[in-house]
C-alpha positions as CSV (number, residue, x, y, z in Angstrom):
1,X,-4.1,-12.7,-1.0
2,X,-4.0,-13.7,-4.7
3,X,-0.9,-14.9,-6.4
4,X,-1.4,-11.5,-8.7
5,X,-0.9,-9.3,-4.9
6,X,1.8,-11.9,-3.9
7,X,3.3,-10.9,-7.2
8,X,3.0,-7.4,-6.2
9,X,4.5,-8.0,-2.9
10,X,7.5,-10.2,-4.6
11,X,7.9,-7.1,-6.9
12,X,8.5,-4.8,-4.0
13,X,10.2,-7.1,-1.9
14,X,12.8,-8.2,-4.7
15,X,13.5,-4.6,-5.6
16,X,14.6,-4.0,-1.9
17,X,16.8,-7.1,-1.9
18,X,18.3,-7.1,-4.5
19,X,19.7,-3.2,-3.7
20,X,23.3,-3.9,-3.3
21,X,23.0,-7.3,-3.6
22,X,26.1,-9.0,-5.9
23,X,26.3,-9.3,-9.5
24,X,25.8,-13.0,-10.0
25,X,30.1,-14.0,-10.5
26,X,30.6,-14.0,-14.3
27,X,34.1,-14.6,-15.2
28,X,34.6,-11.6,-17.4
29,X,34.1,-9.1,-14.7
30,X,36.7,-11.2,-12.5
31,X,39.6,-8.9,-11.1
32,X,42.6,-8.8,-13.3
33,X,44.5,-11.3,-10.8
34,X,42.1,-13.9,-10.7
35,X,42.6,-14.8,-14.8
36,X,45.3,-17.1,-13.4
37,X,42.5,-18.7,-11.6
38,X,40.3,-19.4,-14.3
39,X,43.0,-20.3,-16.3
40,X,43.9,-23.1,-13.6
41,X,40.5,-24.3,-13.4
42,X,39.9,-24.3,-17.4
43,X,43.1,-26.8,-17.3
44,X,42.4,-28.8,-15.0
45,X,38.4,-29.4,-16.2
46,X,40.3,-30.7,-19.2
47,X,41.0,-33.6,-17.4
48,X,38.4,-34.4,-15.1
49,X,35.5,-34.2,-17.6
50,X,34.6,-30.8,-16.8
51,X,34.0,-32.6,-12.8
52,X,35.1,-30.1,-10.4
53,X,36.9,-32.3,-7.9
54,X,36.1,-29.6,-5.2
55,X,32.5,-30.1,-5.7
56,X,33.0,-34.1,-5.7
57,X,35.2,-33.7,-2.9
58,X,33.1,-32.0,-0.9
59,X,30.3,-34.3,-1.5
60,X,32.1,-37.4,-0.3
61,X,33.8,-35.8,2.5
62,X,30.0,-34.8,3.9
63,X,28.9,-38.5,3.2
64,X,31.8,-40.3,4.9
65,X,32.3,-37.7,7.7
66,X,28.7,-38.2,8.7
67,X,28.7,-41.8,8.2
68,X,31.3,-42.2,10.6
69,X,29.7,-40.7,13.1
70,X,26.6,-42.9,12.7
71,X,27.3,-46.2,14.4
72,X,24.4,-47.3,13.9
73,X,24.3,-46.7,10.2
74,X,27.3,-48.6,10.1
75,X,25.9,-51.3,12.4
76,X,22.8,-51.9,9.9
77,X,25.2,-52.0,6.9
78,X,27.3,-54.6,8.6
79,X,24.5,-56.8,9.3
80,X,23.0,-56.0,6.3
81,X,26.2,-57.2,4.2
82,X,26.5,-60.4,6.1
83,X,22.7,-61.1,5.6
84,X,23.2,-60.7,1.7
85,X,26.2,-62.9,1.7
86,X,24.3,-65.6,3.1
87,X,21.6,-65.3,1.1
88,X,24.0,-65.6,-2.2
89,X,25.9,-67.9,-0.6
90,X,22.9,-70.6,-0.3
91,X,21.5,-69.5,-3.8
92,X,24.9,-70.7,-5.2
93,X,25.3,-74.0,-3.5
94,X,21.4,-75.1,-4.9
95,X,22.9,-73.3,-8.4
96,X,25.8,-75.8,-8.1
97,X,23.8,-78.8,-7.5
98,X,22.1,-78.9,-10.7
99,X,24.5,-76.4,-12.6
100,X,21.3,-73.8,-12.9
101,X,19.4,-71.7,-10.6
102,X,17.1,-73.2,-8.8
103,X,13.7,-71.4,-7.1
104,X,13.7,-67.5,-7.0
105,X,16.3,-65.2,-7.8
106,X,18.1,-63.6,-4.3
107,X,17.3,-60.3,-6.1
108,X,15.4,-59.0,-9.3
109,X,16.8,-56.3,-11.4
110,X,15.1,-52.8,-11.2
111,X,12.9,-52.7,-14.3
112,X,14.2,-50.3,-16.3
113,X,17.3,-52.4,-16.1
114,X,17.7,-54.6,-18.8
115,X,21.3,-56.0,-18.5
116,X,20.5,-59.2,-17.4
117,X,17.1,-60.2,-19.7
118,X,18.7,-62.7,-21.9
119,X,17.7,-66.5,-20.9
120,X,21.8,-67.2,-20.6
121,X,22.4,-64.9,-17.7
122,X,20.1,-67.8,-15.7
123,X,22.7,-70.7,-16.3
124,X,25.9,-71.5,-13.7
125,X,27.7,-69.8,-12.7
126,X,26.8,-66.5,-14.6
127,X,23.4,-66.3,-12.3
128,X,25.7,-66.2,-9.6
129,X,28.1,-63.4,-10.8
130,X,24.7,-61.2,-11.7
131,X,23.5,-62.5,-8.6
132,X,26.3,-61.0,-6.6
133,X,26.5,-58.0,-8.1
134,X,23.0,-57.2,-8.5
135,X,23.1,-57.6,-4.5
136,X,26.2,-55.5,-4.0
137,X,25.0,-52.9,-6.1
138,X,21.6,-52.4,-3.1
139,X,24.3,-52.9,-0.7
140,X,26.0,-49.6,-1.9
141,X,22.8,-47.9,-2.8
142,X,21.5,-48.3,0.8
143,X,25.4,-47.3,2.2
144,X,25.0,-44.2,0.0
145,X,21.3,-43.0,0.8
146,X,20.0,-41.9,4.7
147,X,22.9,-41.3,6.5
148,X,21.6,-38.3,8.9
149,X,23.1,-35.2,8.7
150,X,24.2,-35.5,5.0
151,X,22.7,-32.6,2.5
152,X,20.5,-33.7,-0.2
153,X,22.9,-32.5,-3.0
154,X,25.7,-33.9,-1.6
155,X,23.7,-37.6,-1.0
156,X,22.6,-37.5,-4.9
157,X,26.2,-36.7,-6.2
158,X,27.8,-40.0,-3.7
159,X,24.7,-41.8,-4.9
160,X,25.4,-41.2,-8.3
161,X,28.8,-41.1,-9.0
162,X,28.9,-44.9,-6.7
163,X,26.2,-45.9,-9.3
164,X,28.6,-45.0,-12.2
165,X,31.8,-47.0,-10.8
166,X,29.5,-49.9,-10.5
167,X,27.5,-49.7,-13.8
168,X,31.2,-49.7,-15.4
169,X,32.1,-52.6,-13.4
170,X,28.8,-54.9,-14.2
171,X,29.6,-58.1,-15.2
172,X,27.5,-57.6,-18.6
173,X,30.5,-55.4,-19.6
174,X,33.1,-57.9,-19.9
175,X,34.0,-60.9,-22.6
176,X,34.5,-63.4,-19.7
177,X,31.7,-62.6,-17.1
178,X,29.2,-62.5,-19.9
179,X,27.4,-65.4,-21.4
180,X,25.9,-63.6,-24.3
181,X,29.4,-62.4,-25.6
182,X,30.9,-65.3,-24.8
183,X,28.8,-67.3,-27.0
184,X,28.9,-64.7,-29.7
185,X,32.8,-65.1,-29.7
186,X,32.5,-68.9,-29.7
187,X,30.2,-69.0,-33.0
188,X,31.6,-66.0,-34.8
189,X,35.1,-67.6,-34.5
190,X,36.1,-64.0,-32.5
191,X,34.6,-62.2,-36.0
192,X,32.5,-60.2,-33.3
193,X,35.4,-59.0,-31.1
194,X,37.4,-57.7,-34.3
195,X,34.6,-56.0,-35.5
196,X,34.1,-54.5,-32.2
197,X,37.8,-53.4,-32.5
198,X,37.4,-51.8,-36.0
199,X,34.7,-49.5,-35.2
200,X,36.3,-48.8,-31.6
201,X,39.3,-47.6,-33.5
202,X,37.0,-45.5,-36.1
203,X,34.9,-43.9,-33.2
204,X,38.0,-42.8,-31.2
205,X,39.3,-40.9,-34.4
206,X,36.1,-39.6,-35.9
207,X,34.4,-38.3,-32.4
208,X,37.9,-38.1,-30.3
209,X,35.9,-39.4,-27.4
210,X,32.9,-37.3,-28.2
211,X,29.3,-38.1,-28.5
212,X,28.3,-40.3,-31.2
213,X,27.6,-38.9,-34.5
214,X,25.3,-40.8,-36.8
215,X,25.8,-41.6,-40.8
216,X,25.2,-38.2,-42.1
217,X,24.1,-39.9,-45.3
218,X,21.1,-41.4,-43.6
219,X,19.7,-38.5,-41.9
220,X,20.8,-35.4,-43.5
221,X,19.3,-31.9,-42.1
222,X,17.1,-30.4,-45.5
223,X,17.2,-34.0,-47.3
224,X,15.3,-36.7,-45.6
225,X,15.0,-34.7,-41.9
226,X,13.6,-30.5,-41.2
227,X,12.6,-31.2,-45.3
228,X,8.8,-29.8,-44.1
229,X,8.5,-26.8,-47.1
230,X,8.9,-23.9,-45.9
231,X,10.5,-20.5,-46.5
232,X,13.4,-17.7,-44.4
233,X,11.7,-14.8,-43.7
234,X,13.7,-12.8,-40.8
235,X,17.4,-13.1,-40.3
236,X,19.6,-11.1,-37.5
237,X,23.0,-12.2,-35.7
238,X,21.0,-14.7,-33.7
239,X,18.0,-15.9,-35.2
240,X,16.4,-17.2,-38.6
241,X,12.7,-17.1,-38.6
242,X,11.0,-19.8,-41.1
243,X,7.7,-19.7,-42.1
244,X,6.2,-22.7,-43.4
245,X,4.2,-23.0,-46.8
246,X,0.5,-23.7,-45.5
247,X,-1.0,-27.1,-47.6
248,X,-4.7,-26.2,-46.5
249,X,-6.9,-24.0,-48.4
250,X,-7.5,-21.8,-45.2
251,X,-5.8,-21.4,-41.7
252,X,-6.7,-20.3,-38.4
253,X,-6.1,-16.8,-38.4
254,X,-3.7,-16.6,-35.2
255,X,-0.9,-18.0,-36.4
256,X,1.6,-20.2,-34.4
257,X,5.7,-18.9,-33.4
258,X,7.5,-22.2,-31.8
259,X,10.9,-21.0,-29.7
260,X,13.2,-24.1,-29.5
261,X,16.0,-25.0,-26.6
262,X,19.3,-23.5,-28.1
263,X,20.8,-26.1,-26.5
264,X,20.1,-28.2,-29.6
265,X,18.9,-27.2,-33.0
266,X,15.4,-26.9,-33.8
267,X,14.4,-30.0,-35.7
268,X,13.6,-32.0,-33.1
269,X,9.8,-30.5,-33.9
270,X,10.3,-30.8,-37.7
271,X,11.8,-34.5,-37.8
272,X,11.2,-37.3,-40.5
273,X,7.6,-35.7,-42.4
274,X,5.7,-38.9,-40.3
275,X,6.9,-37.4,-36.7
276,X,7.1,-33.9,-37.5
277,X,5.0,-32.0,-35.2
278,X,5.5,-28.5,-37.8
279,X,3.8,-30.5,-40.4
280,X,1.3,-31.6,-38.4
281,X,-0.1,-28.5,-37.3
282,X,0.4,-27.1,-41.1
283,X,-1.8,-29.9,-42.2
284,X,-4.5,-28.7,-39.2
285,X,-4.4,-25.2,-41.3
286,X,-2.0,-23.4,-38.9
287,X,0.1,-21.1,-39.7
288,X,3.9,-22.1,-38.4
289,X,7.1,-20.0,-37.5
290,X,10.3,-21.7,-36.2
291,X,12.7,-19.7,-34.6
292,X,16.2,-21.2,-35.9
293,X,19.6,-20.5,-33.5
294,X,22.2,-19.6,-34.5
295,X,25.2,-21.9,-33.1
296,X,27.5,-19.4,-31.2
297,X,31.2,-19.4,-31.8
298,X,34.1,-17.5,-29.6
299,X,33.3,-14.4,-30.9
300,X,29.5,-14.3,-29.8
301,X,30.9,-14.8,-25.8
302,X,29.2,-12.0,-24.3
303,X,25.6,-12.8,-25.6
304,X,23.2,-12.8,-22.6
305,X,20.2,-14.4,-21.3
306,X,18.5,-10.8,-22.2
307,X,19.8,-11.2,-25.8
308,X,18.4,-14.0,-26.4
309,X,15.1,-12.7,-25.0
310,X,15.5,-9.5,-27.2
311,X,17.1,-10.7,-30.4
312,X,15.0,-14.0,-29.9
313,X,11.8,-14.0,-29.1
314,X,11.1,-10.9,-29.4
315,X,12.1,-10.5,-32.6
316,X,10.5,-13.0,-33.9
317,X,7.4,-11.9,-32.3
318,X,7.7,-8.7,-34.1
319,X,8.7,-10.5,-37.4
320,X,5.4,-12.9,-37.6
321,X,2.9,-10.2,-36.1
322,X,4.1,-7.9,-39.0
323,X,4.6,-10.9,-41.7
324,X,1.1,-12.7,-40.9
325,X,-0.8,-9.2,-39.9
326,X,-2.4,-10.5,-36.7
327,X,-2.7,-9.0,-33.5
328,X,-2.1,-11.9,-31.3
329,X,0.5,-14.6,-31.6
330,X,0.5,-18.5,-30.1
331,X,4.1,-19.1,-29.0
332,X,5.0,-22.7,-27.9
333,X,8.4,-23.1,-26.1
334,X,10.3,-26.6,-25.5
335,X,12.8,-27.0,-23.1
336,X,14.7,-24.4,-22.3
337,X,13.0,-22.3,-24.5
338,X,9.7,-22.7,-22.9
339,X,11.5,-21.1,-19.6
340,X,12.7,-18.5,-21.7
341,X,9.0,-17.8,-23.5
342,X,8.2,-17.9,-20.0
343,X,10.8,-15.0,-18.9
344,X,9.2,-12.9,-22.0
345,X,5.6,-13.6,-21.8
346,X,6.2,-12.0,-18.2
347,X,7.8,-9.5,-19.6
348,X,5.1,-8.4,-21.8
349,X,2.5,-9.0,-19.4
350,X,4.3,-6.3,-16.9
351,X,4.8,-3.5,-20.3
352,X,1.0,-4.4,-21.5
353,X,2.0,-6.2,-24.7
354,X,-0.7,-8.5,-25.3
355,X,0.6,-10.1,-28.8
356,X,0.1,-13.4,-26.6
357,X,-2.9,-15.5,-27.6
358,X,-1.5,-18.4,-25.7
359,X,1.3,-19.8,-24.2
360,X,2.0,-23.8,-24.8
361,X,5.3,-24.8,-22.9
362,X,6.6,-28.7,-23.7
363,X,8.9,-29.9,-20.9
364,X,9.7,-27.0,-19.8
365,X,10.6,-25.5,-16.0
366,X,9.8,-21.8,-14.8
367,X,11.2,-23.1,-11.2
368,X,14.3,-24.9,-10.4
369,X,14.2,-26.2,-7.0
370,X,13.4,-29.7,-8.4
371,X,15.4,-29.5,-11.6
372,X,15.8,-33.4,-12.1
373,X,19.4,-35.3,-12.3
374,X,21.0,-32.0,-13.9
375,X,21.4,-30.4,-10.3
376,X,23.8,-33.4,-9.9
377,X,26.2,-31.0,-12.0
378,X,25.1,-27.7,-10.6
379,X,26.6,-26.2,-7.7
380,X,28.0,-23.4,-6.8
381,X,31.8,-24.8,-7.0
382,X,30.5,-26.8,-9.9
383,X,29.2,-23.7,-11.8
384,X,32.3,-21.9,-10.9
385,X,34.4,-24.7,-13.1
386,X,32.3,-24.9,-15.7
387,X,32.5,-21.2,-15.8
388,X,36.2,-21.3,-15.8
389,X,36.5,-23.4,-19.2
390,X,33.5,-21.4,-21.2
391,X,35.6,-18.4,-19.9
392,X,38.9,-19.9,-21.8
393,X,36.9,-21.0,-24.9
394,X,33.9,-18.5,-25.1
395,X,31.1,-20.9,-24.8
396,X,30.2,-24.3,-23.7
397,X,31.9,-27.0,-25.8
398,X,28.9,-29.5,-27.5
399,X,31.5,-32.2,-25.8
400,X,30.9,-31.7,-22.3
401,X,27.3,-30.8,-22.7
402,X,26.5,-34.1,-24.4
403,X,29.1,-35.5,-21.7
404,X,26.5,-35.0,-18.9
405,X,23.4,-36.0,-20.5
406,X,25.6,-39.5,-21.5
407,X,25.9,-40.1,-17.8
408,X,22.6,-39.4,-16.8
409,X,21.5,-42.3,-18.7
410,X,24.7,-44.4,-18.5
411,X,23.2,-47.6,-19.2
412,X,21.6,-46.9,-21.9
413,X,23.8,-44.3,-23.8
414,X,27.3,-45.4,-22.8
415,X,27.3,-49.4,-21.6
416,X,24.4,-51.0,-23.7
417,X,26.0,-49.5,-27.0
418,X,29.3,-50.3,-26.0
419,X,28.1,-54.2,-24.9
420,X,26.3,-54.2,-28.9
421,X,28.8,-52.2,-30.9
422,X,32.1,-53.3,-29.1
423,X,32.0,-56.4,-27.7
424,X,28.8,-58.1,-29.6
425,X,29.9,-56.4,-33.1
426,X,25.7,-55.6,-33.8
427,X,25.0,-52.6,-36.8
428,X,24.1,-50.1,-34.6
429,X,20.4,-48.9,-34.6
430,X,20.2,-45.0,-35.9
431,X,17.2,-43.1,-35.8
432,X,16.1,-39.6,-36.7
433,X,15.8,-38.8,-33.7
434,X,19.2,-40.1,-32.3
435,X,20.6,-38.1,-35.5
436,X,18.9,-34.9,-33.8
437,X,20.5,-35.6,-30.2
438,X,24.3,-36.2,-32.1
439,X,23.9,-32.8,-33.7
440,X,25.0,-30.6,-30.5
441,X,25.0,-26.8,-30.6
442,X,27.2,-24.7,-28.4
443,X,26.4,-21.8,-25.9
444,X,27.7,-18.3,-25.3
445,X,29.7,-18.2,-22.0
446,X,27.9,-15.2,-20.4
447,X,24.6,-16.3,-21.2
448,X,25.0,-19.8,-19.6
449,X,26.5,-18.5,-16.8
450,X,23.4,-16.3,-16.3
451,X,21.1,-19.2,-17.1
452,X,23.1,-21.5,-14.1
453,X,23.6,-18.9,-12.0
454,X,20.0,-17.0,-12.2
455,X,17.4,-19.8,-12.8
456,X,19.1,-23.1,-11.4
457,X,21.0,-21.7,-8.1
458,X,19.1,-18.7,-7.4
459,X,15.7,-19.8,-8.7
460,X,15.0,-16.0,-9.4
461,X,12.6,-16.0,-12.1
462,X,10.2,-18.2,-9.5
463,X,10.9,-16.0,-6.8
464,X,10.1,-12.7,-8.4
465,X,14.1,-11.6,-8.4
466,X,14.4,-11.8,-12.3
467,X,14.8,-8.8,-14.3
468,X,14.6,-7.8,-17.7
469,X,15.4,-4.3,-19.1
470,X,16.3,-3.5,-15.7
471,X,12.8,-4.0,-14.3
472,X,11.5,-6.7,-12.3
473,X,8.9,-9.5,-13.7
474,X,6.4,-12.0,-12.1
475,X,4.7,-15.0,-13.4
476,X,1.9,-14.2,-12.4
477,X,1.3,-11.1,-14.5
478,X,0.9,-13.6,-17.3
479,X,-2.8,-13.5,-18.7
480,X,-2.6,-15.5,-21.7
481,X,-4.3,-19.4,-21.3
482,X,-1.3,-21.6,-20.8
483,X,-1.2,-25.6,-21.8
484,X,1.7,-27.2,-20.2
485,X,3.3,-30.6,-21.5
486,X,4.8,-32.9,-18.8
487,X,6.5,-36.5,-20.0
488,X,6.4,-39.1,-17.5
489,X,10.1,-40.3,-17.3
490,X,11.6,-36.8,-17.7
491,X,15.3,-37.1,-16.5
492,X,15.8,-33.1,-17.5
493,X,12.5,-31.5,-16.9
494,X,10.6,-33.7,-14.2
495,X,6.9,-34.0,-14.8
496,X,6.7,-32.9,-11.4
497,X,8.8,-29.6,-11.8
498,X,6.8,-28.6,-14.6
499,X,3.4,-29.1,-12.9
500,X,4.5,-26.0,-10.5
501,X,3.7,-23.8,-13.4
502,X,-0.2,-23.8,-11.8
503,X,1.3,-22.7,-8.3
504,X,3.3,-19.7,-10.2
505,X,0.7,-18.1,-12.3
506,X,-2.8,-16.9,-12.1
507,X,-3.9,-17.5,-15.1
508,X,-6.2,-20.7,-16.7
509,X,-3.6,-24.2,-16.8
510,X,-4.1,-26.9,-19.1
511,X,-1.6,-29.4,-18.1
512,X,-1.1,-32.9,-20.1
513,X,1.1,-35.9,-19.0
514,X,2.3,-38.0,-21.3
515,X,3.9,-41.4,-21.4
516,X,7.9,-41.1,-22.4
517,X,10.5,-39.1,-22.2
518,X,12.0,-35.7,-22.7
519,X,12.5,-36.1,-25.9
520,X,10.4,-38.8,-27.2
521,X,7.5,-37.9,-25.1
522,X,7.3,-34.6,-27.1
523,X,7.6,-36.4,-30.6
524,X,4.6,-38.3,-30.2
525,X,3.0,-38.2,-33.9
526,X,-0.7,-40.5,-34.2
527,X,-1.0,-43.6,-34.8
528,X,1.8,-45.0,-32.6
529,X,1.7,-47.7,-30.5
530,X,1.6,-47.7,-26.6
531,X,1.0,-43.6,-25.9
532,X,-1.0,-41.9,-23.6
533,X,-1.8,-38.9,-21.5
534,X,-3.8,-37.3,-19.1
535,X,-5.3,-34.1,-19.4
536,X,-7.4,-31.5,-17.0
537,X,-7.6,-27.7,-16.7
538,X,-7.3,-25.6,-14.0
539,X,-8.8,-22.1,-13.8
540,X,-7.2,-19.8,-12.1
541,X,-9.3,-19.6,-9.4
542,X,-9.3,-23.2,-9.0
543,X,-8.5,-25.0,-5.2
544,X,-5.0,-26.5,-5.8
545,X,-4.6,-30.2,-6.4
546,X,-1.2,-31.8,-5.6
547,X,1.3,-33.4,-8.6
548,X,0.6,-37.0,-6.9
549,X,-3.2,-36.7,-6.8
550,X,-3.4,-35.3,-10.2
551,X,-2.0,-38.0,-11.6
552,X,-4.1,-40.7,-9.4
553,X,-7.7,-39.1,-10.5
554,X,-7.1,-37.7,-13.7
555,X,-8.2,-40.7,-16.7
556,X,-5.9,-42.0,-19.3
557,X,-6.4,-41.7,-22.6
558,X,-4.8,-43.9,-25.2
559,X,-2.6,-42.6,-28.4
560,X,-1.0,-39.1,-29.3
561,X,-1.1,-36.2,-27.1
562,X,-0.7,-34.3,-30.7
563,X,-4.7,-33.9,-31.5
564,X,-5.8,-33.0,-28.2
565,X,-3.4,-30.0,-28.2
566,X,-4.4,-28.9,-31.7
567,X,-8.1,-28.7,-30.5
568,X,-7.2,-26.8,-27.7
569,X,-5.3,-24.4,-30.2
570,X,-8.2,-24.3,-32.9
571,X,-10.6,-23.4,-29.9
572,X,-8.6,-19.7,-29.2
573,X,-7.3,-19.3,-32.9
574,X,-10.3,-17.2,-34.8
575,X,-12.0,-18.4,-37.4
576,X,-10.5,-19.5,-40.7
577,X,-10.0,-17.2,-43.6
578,X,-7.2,-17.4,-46.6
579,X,-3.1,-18.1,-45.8
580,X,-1.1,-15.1,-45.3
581,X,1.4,-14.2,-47.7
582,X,4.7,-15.2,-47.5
583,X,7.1,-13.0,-45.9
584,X,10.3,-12.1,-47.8
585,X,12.2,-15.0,-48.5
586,X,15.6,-15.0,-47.2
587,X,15.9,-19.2,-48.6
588,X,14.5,-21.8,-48.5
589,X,13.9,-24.3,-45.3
590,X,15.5,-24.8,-43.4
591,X,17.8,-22.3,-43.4
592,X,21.1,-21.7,-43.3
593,X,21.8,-21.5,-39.1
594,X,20.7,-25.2,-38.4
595,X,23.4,-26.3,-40.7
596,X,26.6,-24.5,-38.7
597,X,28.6,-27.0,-37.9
């Protein structure tokens, strides 16, 4: 059976289940007794970081109940601590006989981990203190992880949350236990401390425990970031539509519609005019449209997923077929709006719209079984919190958003600048690109319950339950030639996940890996140093090759992913001819949307 007659099958099979089946729980429709509830909850997420305890709760009391009935898990971690003990135990008596650490280490760091790289860390006694805690922090790790019986979910939550006590505990976060600070202090006269101080006093009353904002003078949306020349062309109550001035003679005659993540603003794809993949492709002779958010307040609450479908891609689509006159459209969607370019190239495919050249999706997941560290924050009790506060507010506050992303990469985002800003007193290093991730946008309560509740707990658009206009769709109804971006150390959209796309579709997959992350992985312009990326095809009718052996067969090649995808887009594009007009200009770039506060 092919996955177009599984599709079929899903259709029919989703239409029967889902007959009577429950509206997915969003707070509006909640009985008029239960507003006490959600006002309870939206309290009490005000002081637990959003956290619901329930769902932390219920994770520890799986872990520990099942760990006491596994003696011999407890056994091993007995014998296991004793073992470690001794082993530090001797590697600080030779320490102590020279007053440095003699041999090998009792442990090495993990090597992303980058705490304990300075030479300092290697003199007595601070290689004992890293020492010890480097071996306590396995010890947990190990305590936390394999305990039969435990649910995966529930194991990742302990794991995690154990891993964030002790990451706020390291010794590398303290004047006394660290030798880098320490010294700082001693040659600074304390200068470093009070600095440290100053700016801890500044950040506290300027961000009220928020995420960090950069200096707006350096990196100022329309001045020295999104500056790539370009005009508004479509406005409605949830989208501006940019067109960009072409700088070639002629352009490929399919021109090219890019549908951001609203979860941030679009610039990330129009950075400083060096790493701006929009001029890039205007400089290949393409013909570039940006969908720009809007950044939803209270009153836009009851927006939907199937708004921003409608009033979003859609319109957009109709805006550029009309404005550039050509019957086919390449739309490329990054994060989260690659899943939703995803929901409406399905969409299309099942009314026989066939505006799609192509579909180019950058870190971007159609199924959510394997969703990365985010699931650590998505449950059902979790969403039902999160749902509580949106519910009190209207959407979700850029505050607890940035909140989880923070903790996901802890040691970098949280401790390491805290360790250099606070206690070291160091300038802190901006970039354009940590301007973008400071520059938050919100989201409307009923569509991000929908998106939780639909995609990451039900996993319906990958199961053939999602609907649009009332109907059905399938992912495998989608003709159009996909290329698929994956970035090696993904923390939001696993390379992984996104490599499912071939096992959803039945249509021709181009899928690249490239070296990085979500973010920087995508903003990969030529010319710099240390990229690569793999790269193979496969048709449709193609035997299925694993994730793992993909990436084991498939060669590297050095420097950007950027020109490799621009071929493949100049192959389906037409041949050249003059730029199309302008459409009617609304303003200038970029727009007035990307700079709602």
């Amino acid at each position: 059976m092919s996955k177009r007659q599984q599709a079929a099958t899903a259709h029919e099979r989703a239409g029967s289940a889902w007959q009577g089946a429950p509206v997915p729980d969003y707070p509006e429709s909640a009985p008029e007794g239960a507003t006490l509830d959600l006002l309870l909850n939206a309290w009490l997420g005000k002081f637990t970081g959003g956290i619901s305890p329930v769902a932390l709760g219920n994770a520890y009391a799986d872990w520990l109940g099942h760990l006491a009935l596994a003696p011999s898990k407890q056994q091993t971690l007995l014998l296991e601590a004793w073992k470690k003990i001794g082993r530090w135990q001797q590697y600080a008596m030779q320490s102590a006989q020279s007053g440095a650490a003699l041999g090998q280490p009792c442990i090495a760091p993990l090597p992303q981990d980058r705490r304990f790289d300075d030479p300092a860390w290697q003199r007595w006694p601070y290689n004992l203190v890293y020492q010890g805690f480097l071996l306590q922090q396995q010890w947990w790790h190990r305590a936390t992880t394999g305990v039969r019986g435990v649910s995966p979910h529930h194991e990742d939550v302990v794991t995690f949350t154990v891993r964030q006590w002790l990451d706020m505990l390291a010794p590398s976060n303290f004047p006394l236990t660290n030798p880098v600070v320490r010294q700082a202090t001693l040659e600074s006269g304390g200068a470093n401390l009070a600095r440290g101080m100053a700016r801890a006093a500044d950040d506290w009353q300027h961000a009220a425990m928020g995420p960090y904002a950069p200096d707006a003078r350096r990196y100022n949306v329309g001045g020295n970031v999104a500056v790539t020349p370009g005009k508004v062309v479509y406005r409605n109550d949830l989208i501006e539509l940019i067109q960009y001035a072409p700088t070639t003679a002629k352009v490929h005659a399919t021109p090219v519609l890019f549908v951001p993540a609203w979860i941030m603003k679009f610039y990330i794809l129009d950075l400083s005019p060096h790493n701006s993949l929009v001029r890039y492709l205007v400089g290949q002779g393409h013909t570039v449209f940006m969908i720009s958010w809007k950044n939803p307040g209270e009153e836009d609450r009851e927006l939907s997923l199937e708004d921003y479908r409608q009033l979003g891609v859609m319109a957009a689509l109709d805006a550029v077929a009309a404005i550039a006159q050509a019957p086919q459209v390449h739309a490329v969607g990054y994060c989260l709006g690659g899943t939703l370019l995803a929901i409406a190239a399905a969409s299309m495919a099942r009314d026989g719209d066939t505006r799609l050249a192509s579909l180019t999706m950058l870190a971007s997941q159609v199924d959510f079984k394997e969703p990365g560290e985010l699931s650590l924050f998505i449950d059902e009790s979790q969403v039902s919190f999160l749902e509580a506060a949106m519910w009190k507010q209207g959407y979700l506050d850029t505050r607890q958003m940035a909140g989880a992303f923070q903790l996901l990469r802890s040691n970098d985002l949280i401790w390491s600048r805290r360790l250099n800003h606070y206690l070291l007193g160091l300038d802190e290093q901006d970039s354009d690109l940590m301007a973008w991730n400071a520059d938050a946008t919100r989201m409307p309560c009923r569509m991000h319950s929908e998106y939780l509740r639909r995609l990451f707990l039900h996993n319906d658009l990958a199961e053939g339950r999602y609907r649009t206009a009332g109907r059905h769709i399938a992912l495998p109804d989608i003709d159009a030639p996909i290329f698929a971006v994956g970035t090696l150390t993904d923390h939001v959209a696993p390379w992984r996940s996104v490599y499912k796309l071939q096992l959803l579709t039945d249509t021709d997959v181009t899928f690249l890996l490239t070296s990085g992350g979500h973010n920087a992985g995508v903003v990969s312009p030529p010319g710099q140093a240390r990229r690569s990326y793999q790269l193979a095809t496969h048709r449709h009718d193609d035997a299925y090759i694993d994730a793992d052996s993909w990436q084991r067969d498939v060669p590297h090649q050095q420097g950007s992913w950027w020109p490799a995808w621009q071929a493949w887009l100049a192959e389906r594009s037409g041949g050249r001819a003059a730029p199309p007009a302008m459409g009617g200009a609304l303003g200038d770039a970029p727009g007035s949307y990307v700079l709602q506060p």
